[in-house]
Each structure stands twice: as C-alpha cells, then as structure tokens.
N, CA, C and O atoms as a GROMACS GRO file, in nm:
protein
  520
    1UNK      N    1   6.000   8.256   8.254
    1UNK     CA    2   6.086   8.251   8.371
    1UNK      C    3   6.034   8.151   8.475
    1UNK      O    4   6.081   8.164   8.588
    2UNK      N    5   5.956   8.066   8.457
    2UNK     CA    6   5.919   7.987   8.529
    2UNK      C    7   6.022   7.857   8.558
    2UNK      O    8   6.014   7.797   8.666
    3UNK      N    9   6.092   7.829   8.485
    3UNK     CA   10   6.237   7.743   8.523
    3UNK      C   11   6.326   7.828   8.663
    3UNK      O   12   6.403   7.763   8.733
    4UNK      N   13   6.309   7.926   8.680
    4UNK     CA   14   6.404   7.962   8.750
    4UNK      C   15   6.337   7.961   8.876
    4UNK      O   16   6.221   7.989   8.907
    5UNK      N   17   6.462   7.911   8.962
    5UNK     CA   18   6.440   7.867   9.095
    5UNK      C   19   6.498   7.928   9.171
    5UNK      O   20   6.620   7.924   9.159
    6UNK      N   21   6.426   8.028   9.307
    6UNK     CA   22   6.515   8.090   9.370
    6UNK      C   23   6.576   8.017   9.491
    6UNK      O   24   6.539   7.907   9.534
    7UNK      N   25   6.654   8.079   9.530
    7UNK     CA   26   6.752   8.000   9.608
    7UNK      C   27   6.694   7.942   9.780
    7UNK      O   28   6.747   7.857   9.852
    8UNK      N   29   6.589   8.012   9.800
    8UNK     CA   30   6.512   7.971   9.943
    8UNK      C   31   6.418   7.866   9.841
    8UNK      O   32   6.431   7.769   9.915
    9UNK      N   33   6.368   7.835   9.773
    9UNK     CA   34   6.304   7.746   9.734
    9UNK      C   35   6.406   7.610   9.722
    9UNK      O   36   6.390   7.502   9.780
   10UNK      N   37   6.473   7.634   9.665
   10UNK     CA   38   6.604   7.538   9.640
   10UNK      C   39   6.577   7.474   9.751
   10UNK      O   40   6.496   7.384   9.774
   11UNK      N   41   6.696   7.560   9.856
   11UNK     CA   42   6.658   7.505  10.022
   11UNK      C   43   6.542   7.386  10.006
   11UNK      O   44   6.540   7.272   9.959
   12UNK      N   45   6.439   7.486  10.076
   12UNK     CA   46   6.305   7.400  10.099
   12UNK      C   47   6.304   7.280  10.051
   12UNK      O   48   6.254   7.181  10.106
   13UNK      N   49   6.365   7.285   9.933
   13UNK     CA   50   6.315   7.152   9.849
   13UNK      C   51   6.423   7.068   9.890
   13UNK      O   52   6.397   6.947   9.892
   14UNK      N   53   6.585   7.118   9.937
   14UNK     CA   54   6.631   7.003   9.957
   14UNK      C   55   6.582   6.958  10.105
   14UNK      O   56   6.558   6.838  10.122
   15UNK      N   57   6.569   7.028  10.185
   15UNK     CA   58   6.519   7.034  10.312
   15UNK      C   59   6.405   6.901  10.302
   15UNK      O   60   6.387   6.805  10.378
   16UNK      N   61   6.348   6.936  10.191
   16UNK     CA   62   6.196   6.795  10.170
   16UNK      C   63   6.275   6.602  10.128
   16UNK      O   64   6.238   6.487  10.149
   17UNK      N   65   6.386   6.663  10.069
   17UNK     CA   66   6.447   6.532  10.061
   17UNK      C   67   6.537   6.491  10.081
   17UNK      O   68   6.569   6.404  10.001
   18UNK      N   69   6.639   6.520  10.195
   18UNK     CA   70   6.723   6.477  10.227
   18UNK      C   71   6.690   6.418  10.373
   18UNK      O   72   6.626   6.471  10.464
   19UNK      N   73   6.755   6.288  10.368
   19UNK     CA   74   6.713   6.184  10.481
   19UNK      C   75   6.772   6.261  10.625
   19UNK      O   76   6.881   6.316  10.642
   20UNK      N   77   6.631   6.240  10.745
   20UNK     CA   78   6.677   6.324  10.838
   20UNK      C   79   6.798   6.305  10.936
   20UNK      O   80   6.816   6.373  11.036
   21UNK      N   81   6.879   6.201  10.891
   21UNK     CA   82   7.050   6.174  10.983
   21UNK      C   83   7.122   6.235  10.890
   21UNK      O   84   7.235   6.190  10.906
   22UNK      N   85   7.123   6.323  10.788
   22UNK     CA   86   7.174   6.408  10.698
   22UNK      C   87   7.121   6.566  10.766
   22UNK      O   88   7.017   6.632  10.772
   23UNK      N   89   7.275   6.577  10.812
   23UNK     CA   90   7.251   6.776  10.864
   23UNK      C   91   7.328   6.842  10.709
   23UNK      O   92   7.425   6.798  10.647
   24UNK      N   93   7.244   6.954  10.681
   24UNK     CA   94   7.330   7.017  10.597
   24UNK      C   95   7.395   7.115  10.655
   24UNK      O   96   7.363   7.174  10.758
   25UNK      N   97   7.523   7.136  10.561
   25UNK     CA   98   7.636   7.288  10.601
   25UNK      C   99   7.522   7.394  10.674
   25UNK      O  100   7.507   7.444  10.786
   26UNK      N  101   7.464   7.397  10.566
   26UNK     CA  102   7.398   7.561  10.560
   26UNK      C  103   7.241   7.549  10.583
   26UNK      O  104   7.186   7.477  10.499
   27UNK      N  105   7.159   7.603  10.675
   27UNK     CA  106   7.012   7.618  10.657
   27UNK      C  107   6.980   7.719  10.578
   27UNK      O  108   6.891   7.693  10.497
   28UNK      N  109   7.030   7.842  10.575
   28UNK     CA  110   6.946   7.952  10.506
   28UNK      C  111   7.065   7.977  10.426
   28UNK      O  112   7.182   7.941  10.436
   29UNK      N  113   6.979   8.073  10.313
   29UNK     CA  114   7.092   8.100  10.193
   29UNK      C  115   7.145   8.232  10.241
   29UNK      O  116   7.193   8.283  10.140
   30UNK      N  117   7.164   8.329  10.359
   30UNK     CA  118   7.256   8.408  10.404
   30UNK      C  119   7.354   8.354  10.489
   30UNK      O  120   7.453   8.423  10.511
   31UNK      N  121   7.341   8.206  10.558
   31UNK     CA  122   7.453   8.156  10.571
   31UNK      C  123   7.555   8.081  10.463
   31UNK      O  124   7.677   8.087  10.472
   32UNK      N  125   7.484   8.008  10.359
   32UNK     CA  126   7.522   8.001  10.251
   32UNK      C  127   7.635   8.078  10.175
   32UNK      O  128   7.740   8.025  10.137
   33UNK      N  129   7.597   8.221  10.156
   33UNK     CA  130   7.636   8.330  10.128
   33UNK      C  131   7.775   8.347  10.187
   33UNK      O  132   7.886   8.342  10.134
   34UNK      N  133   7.726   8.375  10.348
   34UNK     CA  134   7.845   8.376  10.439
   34UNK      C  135   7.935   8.343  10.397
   34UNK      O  136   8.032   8.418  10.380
   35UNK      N  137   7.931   8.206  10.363
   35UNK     CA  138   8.029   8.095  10.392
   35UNK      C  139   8.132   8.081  10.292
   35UNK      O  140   8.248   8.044  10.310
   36UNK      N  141   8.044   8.135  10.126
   36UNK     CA  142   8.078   8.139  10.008
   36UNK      C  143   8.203   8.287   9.997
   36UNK      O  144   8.307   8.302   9.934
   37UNK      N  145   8.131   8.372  10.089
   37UNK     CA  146   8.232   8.518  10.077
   37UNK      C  147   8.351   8.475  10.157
   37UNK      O  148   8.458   8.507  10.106
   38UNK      N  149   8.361   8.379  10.324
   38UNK     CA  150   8.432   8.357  10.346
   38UNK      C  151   8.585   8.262  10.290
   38UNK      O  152   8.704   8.283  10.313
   39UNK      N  153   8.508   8.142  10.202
   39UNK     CA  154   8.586   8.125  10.135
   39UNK      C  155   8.655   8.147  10.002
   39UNK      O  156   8.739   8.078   9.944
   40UNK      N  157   8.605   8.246   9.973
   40UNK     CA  158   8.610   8.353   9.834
   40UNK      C  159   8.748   8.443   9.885
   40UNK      O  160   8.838   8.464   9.803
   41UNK      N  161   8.758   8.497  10.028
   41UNK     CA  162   8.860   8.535  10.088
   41UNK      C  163   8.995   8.485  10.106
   41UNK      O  164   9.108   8.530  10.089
   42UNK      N  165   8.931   8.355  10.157
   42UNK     CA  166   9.080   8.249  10.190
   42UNK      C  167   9.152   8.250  10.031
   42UNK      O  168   9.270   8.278  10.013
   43UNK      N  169   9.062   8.215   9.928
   43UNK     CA  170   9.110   8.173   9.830
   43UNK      C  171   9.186   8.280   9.768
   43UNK      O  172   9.288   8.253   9.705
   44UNK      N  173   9.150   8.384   9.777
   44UNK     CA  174   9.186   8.524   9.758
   44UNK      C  175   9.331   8.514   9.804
   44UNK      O  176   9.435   8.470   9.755
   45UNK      N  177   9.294   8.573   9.919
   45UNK     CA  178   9.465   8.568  10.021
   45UNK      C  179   9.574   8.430   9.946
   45UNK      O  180   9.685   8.456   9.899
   46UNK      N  181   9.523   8.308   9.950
   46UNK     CA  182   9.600   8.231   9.918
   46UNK      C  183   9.649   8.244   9.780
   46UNK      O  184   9.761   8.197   9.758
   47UNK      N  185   9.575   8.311   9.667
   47UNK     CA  186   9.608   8.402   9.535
   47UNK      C  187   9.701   8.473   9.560
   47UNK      O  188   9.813   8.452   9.515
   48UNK      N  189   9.668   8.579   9.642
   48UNK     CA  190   9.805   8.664   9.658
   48UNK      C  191   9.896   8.636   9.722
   48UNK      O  192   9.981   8.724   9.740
   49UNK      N  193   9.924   8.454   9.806
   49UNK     CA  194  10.045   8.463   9.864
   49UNK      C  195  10.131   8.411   9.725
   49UNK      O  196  10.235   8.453   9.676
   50UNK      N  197  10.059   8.324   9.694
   50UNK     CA  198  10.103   8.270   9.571
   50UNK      C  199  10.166   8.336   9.445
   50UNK      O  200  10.247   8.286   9.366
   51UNK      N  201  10.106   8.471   9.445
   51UNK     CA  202  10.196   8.534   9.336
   51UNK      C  203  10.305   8.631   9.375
   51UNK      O  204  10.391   8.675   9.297
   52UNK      N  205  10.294   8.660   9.500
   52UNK     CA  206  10.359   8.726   9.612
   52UNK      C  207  10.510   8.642   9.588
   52UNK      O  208  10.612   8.697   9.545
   53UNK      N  209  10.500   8.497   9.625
   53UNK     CA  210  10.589   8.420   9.637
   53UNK      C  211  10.661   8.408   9.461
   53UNK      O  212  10.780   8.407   9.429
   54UNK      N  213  10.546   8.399   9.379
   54UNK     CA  214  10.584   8.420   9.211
   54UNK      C  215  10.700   8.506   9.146
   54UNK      O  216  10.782   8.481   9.058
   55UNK      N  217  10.674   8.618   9.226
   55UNK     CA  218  10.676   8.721   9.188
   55UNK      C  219  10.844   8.718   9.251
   55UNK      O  220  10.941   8.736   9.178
   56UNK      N  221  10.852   8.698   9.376
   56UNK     CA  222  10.960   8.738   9.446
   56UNK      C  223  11.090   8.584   9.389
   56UNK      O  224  11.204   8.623   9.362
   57UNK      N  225  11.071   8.479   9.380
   57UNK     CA  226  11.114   8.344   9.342
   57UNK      C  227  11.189   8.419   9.163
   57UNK      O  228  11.309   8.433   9.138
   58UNK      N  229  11.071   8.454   9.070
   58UNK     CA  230  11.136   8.538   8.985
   58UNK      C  231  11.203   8.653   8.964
   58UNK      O  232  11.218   8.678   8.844
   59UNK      N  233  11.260   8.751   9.057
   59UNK     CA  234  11.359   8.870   9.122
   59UNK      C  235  11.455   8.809   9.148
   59UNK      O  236  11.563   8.849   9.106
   60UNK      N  237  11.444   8.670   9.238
   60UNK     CA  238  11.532   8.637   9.281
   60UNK      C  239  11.641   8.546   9.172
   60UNK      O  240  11.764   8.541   9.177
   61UNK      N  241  11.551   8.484   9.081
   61UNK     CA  242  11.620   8.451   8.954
   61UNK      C  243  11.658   8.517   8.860
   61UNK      O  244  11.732   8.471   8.773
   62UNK      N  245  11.616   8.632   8.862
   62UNK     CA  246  11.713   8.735   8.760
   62UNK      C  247  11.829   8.782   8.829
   62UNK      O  248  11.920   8.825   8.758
   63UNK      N  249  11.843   8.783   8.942
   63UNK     CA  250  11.938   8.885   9.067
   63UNK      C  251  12.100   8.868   9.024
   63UNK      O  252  12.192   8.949   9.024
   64UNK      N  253  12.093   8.735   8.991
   64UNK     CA  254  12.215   8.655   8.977
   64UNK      C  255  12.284   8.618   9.131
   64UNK      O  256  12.405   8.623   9.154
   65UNK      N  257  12.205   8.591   9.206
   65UNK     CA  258  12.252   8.548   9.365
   65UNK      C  259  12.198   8.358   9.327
   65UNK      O  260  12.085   8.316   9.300
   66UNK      N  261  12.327   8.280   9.340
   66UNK     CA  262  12.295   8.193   9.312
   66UNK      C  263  12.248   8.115   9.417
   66UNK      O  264  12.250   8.170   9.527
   67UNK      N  265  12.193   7.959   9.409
   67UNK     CA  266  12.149   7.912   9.524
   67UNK      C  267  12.226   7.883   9.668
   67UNK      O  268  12.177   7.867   9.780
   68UNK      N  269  12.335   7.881   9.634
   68UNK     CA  270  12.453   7.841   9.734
   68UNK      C  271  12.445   8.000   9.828
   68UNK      O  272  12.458   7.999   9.950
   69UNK      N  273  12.419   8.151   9.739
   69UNK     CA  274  12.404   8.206   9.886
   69UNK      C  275  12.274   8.285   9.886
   69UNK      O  276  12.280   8.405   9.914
   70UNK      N  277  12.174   8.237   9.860
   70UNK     CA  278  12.050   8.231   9.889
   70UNK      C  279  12.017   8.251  10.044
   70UNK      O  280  11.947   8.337  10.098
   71UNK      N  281  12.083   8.156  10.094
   71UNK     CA  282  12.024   8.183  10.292
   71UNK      C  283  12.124   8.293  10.318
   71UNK      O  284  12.088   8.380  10.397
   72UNK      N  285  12.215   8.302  10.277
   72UNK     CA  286  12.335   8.464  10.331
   72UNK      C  287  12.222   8.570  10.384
   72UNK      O  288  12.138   8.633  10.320
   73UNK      N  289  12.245   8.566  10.499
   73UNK     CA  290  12.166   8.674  10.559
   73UNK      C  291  12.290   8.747  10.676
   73UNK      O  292  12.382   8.685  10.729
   74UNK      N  293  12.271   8.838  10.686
   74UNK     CA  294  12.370   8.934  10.802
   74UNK      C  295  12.362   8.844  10.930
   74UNK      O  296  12.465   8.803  10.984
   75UNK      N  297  12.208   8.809  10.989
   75UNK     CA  298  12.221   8.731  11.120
   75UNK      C  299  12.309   8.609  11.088
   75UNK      O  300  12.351   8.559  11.193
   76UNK      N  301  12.354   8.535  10.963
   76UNK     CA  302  12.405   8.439  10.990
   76UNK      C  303  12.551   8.383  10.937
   76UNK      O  304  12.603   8.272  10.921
   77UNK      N  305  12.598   8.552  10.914
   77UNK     CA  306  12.730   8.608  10.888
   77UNK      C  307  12.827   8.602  10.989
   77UNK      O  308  12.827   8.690  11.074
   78UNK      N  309  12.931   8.488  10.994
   78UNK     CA  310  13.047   8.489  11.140
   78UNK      C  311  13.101   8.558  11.102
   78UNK      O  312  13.119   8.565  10.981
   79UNK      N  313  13.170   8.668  11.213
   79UNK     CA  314  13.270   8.756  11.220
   79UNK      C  315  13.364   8.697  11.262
   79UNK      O  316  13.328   8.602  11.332
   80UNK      N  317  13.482   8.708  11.253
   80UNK     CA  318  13.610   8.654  11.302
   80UNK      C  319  13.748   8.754  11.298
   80UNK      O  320  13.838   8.736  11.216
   81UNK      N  321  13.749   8.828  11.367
   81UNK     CA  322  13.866   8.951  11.326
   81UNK      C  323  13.779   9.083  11.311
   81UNK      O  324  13.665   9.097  11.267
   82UNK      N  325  13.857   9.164  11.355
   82UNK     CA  326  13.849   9.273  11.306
   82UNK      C  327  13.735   9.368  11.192
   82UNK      O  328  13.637   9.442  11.188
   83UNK      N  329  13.838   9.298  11.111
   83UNK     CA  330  13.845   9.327  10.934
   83UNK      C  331  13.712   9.290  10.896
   83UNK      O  332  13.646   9.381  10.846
   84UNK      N  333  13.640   9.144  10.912
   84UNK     CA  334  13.560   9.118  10.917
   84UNK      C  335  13.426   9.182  10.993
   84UNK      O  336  13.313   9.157  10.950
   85UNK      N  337  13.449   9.273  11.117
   85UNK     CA  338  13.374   9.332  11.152
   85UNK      C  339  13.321   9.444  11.108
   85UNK      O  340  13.204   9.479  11.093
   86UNK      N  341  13.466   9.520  11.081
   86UNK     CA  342  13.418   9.647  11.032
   86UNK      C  343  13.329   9.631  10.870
   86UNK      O  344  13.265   9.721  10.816
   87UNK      N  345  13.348   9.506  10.825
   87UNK     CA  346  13.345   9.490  10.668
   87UNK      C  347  13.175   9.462  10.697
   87UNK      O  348  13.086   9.474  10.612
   88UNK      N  349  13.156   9.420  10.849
   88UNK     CA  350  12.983   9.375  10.836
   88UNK      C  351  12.876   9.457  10.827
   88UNK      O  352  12.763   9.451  10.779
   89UNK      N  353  12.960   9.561  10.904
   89UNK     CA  354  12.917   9.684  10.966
   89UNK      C  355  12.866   9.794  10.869
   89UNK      O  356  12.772   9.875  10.874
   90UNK      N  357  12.991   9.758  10.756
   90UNK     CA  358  12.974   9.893  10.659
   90UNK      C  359  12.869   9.819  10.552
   90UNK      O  360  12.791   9.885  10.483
   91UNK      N  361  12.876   9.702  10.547
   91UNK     CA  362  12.801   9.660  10.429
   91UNK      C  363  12.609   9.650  10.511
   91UNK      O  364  12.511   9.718  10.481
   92UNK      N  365  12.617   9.576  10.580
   92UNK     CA  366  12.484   9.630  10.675
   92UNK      C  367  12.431   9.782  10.647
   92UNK      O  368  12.340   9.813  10.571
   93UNK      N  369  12.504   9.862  10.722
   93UNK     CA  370  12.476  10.007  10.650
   93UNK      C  371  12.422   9.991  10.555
   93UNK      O  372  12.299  10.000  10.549
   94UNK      N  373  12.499   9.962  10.451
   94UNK     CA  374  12.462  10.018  10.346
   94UNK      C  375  12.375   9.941  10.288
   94UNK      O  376  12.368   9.956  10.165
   95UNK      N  377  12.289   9.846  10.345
   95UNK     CA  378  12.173   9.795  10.292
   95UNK      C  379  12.087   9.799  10.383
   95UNK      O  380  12.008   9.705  10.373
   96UNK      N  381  12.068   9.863  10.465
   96UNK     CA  382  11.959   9.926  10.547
   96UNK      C  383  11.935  10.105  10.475
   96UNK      O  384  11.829  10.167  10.476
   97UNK      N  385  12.083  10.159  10.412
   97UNK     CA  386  12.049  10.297  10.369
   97UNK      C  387  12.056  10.313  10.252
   97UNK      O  388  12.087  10.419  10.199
   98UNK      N  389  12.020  10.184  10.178
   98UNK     CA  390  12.033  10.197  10.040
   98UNK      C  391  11.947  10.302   9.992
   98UNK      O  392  11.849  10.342  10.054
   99UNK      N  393  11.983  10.346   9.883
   99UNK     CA  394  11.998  10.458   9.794
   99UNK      C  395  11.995  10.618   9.908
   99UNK      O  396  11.940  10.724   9.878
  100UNK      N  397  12.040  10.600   9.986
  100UNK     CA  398  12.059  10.753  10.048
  100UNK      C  399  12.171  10.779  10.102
  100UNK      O  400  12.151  10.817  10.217
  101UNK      N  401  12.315  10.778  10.067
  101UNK     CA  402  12.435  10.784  10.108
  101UNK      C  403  12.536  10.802  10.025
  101UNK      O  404  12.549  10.900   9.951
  102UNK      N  405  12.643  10.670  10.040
  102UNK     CA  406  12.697  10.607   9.924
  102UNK      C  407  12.644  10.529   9.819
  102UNK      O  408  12.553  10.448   9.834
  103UNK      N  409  12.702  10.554   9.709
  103UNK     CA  410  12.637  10.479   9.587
  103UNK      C  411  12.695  10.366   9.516
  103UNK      O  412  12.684  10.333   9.398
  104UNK      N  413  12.758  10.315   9.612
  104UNK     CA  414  12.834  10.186   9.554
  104UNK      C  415  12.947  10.179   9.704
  104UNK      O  416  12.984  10.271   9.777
  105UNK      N  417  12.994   9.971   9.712
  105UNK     CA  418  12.999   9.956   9.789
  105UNK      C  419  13.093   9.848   9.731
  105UNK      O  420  13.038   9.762   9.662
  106UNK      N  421  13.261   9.835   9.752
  106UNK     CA  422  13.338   9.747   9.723
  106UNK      C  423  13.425   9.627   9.838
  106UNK      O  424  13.519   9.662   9.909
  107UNK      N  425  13.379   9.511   9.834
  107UNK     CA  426  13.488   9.426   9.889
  107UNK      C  427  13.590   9.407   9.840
  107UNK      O  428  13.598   9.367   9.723
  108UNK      N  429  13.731   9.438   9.939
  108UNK     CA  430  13.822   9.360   9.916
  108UNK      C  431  13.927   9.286  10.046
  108UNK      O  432  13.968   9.334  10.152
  109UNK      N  433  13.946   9.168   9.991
  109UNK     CA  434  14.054   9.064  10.102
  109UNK      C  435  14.044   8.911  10.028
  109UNK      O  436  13.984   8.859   9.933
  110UNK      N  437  14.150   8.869  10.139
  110UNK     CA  438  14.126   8.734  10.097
  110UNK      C  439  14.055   8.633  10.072
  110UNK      O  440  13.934   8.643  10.095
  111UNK      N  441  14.100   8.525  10.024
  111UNK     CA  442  13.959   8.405  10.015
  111UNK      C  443  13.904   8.318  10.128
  111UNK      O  444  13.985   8.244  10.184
  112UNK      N  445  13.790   8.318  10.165
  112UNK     CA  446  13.730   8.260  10.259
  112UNK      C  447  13.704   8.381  10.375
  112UNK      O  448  13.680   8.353  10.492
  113UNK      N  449  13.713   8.521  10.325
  113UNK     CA  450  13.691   8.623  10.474
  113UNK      C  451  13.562   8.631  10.425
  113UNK      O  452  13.561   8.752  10.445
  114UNK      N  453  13.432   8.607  10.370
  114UNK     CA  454  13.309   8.646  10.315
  114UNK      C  455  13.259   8.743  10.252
  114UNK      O  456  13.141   8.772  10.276
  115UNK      N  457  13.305   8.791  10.192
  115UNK     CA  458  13.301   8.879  10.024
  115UNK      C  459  13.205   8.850   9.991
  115UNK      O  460  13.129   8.944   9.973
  116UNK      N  461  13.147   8.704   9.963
  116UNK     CA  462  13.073   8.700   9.884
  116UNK      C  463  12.947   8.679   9.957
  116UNK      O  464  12.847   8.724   9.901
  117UNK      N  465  12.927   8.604  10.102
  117UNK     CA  466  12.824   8.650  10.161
  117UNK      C  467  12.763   8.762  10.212
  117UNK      O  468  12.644   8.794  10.217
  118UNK      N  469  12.890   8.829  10.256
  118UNK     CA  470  12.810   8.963  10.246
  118UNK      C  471  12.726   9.046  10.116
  118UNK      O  472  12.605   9.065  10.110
  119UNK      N  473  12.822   9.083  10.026
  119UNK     CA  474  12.686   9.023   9.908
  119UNK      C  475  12.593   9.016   9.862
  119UNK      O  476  12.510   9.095   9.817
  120UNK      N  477  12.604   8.899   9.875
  120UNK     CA  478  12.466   8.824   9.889
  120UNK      C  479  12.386   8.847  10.048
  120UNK      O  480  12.274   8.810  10.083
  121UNK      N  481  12.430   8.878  10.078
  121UNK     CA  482  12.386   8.934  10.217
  121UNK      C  483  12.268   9.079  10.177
  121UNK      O  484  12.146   9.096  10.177
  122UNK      N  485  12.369   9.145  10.152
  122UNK     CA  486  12.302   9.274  10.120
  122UNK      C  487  12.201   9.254   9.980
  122UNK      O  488  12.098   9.322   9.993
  123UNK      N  489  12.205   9.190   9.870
  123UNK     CA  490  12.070   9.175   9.762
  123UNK      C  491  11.980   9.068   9.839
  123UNK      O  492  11.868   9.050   9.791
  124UNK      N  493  12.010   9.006   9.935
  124UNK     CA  494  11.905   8.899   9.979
  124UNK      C  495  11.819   9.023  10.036
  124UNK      O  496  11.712   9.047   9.980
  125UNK      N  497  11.869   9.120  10.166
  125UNK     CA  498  11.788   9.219  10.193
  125UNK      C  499  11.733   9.302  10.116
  125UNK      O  500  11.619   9.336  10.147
  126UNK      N  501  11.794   9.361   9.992
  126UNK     CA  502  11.678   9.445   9.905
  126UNK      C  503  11.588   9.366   9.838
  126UNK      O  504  11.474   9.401   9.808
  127UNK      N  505  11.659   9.208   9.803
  127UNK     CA  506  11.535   9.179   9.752
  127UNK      C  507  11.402   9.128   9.861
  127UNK      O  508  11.282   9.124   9.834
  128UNK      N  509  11.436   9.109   9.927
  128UNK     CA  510  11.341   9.118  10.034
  128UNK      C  511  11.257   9.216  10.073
  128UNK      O  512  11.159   9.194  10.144
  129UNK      N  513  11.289   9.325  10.030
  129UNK     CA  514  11.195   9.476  10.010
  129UNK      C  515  11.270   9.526  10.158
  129UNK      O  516  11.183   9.564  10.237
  130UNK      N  517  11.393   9.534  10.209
  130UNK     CA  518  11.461   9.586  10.302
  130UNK      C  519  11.505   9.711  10.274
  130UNK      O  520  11.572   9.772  10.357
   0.00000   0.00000   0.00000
C-alpha cells in the first residue's frame, strides 16, 4: 500500500509545485469535499428537473392534446356571451374537482365558441398535476 496517496498529501505536494501567481479552488480537502457535495447537488436537482420535464413532455404525448392547444389554459380562455361563460365555469369546476363529483363532462355548440380549448384546457390542468 505504499502507492497510495492520501488526499492531504496530494495537497501538500501540489501546494510544493504549483507556481505562486497560481491560487488553487481549494486549500484543504474538507473544502474540496464541500465543494464536490455541493456540486453533486446541483447536478442532482438538475437530474431531476430533467426527468421531471421527461417524464411530463411524454404524458403529454400520449394525452392526444395536440400542439396547437398545448398553451389552452383557462387564464387564456376569452369569454364572449353568456354561453361561453357558463361553459367556462362548469368546465373549470370540473377540473379543479376532478374525480369527486361528476364523472364526465360534455361540450356542445357551435364552431369557433371553444369546445376545444376548453378541453384542452381542462387535460392541460390534470396533466399538470392540477
């Protein structure tokens, strides 16, 4: 075991040869350490945003919500009439109380009153974990 070098020796030794307008990161190997757990963390977190985002990108491709109403969100649903209001109202509900109420939820009217953003309105929120 005489090859093996512990890690304050290491130091020392670079400490003996590195030219003195050369600062290193780290003086001691518990800042070393530090520094290594700290970025062991970041990298971590950035792991789990990453599969976080994986994970949710693939839900969202099975959903069958295609890209066109992808941004359909309730805040950015115009009401115009009535009909349209009450239609925001009930479908909101029912994706804020999903699964504790009614168990199904039907549009009907003409073309261009938003049927289909709402919708997509309401699976953008569950899939969103709403």
């Amino acid at each position: 075991m005489k090859n093996v070098i512990g890690t304050g020796s290491a130091l020392d030794r670079l400490k003996r040869i590195i030219p003195a307008s050369v600062q290193p990161k780290f003086s001691t190997a518990d800042e070393w350490r530090a520094w290594q757990e700290a970025e062991g963390r970041k990298r971590s977190e950035e792991l789990d945003r990453m599969n976080q985002k994986s994970r949710t990108e693939k839900i969202f491709g099975r959903s069958g919500i295609q890209d066109l109403h992808r941004s359909c969100t309730f805040a950015n649903y115009e009401v115009s009439g009535e009909g349209q209001r009450k239609a925001y109202t009930m479908a909101k509900s029912y994706a804020q109380n999903f699964g504790s109420g009614f168990a199904s939820f039907v549009f009907s009217g003409g073309p261009g009153t938003g049927k289909n953003h709402l919708a997509a309105a309401i699976g953008n929120h569950l899939l969103a974990g709403g």
